[in-house]
C-alpha positions in Angstrom: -24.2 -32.4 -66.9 -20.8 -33.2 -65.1 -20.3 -32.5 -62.1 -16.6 -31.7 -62.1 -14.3 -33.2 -59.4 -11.1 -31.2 -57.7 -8.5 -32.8 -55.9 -7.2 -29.5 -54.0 -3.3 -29.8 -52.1 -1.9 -32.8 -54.0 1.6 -32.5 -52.7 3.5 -35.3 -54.7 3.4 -36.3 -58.4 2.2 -39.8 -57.1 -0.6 -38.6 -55.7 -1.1 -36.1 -59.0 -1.5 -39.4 -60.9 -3.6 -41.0 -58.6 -5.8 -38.3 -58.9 -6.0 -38.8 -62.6 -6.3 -42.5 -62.2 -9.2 -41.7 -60.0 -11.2 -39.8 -62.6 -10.2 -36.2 -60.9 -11.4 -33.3 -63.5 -8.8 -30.7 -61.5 -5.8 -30.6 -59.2 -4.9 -27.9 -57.0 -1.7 -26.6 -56.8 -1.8 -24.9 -52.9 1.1 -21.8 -53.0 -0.2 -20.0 -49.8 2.5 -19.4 -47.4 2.0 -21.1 -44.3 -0.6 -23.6 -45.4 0.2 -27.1 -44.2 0.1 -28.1 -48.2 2.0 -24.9 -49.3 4.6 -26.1 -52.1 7.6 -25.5 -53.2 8.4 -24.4 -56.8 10.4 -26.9 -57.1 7.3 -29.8 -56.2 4.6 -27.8 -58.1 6.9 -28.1 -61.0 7.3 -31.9 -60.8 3.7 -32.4 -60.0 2.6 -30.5 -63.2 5.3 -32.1 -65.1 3.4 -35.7 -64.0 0.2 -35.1 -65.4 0.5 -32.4 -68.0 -2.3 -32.9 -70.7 -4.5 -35.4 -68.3 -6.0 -33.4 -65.9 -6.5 -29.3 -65.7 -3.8 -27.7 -63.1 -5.3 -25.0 -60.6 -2.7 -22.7 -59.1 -4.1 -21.9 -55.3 -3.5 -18.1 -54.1 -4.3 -16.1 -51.0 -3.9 -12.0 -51.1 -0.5 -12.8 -53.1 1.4 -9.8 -54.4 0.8 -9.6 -58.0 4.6 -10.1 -59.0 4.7 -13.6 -56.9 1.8 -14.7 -58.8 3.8 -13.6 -62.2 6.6 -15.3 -61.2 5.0 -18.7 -60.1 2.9 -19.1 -63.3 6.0 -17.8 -65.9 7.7 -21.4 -64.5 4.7 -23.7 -63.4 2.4 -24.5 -66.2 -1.4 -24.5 -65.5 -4.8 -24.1 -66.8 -6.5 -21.9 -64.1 -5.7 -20.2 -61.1 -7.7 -19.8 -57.8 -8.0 -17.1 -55.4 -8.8 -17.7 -52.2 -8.3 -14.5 -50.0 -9.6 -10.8 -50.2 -8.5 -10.3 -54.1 -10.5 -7.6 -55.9 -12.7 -7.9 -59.5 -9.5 -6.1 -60.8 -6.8 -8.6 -59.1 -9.1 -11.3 -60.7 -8.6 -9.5 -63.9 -5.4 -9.2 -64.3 -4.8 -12.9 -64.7 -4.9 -14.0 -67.8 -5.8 -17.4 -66.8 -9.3 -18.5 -65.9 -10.1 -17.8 -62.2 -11.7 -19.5 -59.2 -12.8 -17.4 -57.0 -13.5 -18.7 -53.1 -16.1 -17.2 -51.4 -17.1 -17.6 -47.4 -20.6 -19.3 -48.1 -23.1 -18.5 -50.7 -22.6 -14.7 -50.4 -24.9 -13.4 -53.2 -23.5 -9.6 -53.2 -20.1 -11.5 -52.8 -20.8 -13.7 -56.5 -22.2 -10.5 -57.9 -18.2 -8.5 -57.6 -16.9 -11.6 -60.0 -18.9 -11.9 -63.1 -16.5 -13.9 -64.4 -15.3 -16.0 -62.5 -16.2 -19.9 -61.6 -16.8 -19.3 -57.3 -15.7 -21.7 -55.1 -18.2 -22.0 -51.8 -16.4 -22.8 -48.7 -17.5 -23.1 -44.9 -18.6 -19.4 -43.9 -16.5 -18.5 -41.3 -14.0 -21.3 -40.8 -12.3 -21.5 -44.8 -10.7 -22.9 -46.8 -8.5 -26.2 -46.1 -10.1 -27.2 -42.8 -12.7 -29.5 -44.1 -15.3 -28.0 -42.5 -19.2 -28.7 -43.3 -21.6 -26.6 -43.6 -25.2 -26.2 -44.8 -24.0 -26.7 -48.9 -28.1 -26.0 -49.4 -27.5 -22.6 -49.5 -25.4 -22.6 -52.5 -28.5 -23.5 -54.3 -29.6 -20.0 -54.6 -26.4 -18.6 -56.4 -26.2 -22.2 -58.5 -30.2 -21.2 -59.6 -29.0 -17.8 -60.3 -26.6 -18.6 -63.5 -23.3 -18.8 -61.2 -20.6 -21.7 -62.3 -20.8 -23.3 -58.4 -18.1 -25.5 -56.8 -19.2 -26.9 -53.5 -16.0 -26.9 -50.8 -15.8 -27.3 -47.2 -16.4 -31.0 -45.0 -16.8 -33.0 -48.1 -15.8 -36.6 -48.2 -16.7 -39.9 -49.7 -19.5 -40.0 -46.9 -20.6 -36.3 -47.5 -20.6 -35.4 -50.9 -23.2 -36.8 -52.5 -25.2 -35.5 -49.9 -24.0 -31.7 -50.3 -24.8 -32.2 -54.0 -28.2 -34.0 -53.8 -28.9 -30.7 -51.2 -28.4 -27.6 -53.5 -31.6 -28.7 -55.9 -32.3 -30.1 -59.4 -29.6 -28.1 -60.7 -26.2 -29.8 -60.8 -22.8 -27.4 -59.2 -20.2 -27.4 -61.5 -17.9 -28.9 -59.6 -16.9 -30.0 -56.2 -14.0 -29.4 -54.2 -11.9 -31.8 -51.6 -8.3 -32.2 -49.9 -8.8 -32.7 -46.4 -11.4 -35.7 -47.0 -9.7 -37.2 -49.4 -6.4 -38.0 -47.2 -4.3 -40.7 -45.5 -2.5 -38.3 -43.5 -1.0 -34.4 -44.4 0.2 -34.1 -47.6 -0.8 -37.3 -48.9 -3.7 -38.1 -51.0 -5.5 -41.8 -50.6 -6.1 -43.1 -53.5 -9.3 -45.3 -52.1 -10.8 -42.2 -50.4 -10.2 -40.4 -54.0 -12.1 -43.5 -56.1 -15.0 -43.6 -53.2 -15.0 -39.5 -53.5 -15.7 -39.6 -57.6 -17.8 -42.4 -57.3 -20.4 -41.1 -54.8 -20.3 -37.7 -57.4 -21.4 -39.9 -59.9 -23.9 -41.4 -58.3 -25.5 -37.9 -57.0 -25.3 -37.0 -60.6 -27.5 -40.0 -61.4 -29.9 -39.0 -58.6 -28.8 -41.6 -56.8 
């Protein structure tokens, strides 16, 4: 099995392509007002242009009202589209796209309210986008129990393999990174992004 590999708040179509060049699986697209990668229509549609049919595109949301979501997806093309607030089952739903799902931590009654949905584990209480570790060993319960895992929160090229090597024999399906994979805000390094995949692949291989 793969362990999958998301670059999360690329904010130029460089660093888009540097993602791919770097072997990333999935980009994230960050459209949360406020956040320090929040982008413009206008970027995202330049960055999806770049590296359309090399890499899958995730559209990031936070407690967005359903017409802004409509609106960002009818003019930026992606394959999936993460949620990352206090969205219901039924605000998961009502995407056509496949969803991501964050959760705080490996919250098992949490995982059980979207069946259908690939959930994305970040720190507990601190979030998403901080880069925040935490003890990624607990997502091992939910990844044993059938649930499609991405592992978030303080991983880096120094960190990951260990948060992957920590959740048990059986693989996450993906991991997630943006803070420790950057030169400075908003821009990707594309050394830290080579080290990042490489260190996955090495936890895949048990070392």
């Amino acid at each position: 099995m793969k362990v999958r590999v998301k670059i999360c708040g690329v904010c130029t179509p460089d660093d888009a392509q540097a993602a791919v060049d770097a072997g990333a699986d999935l980009i994230g697209l960050n459209f949360v007002s406020g956040s320090p990668r929040a982008l413009e229509l206008a970027e995202a549609e330049r960055i999806a242009a770049r590296v359309a049919g090399q890499v899958e595109r995730v559209a990031l949301f936070r407690d967005a009202d359903p017409y802004d979501i409509e609106h960002t997806l009818r003019r930026i093309e992606v394959e999936r589209v993460q949620l990352h607030g206090d969205e219901t089952e039924e605000d998961a739903e009502a995407i056509e796209l496949p969803i991501i799902k964050a959760l705080r931590g490996a919250d098992e009654e949490a995982a059980k309210r979207y069946p259908g949905s690939i959930l994305l584990l970040d720190h507990p209480t601190e979030g998403g986008g901080r880069g925040q570790a935490w003890n990624w060993a607990d997502a091992g319960v939910l990844i044993a129990a059938g649930y499609d895992v991405i592992l978030a929160g303080g991983l880096d090229p120094t960190t990951v393999q260990q948060a992957i090597e920590a959740v048990g024999d059986v693989l996450p399906w993906g991991v997630d990174v943006a803070t420790g994979a950057e030169s400075e805000p908003r821009r990707k390094d594309a050394e830290k992004m080579r080290a990042f995949i490489a260190a996955v692949r090495r936890a895949e291989g048990g070392g």
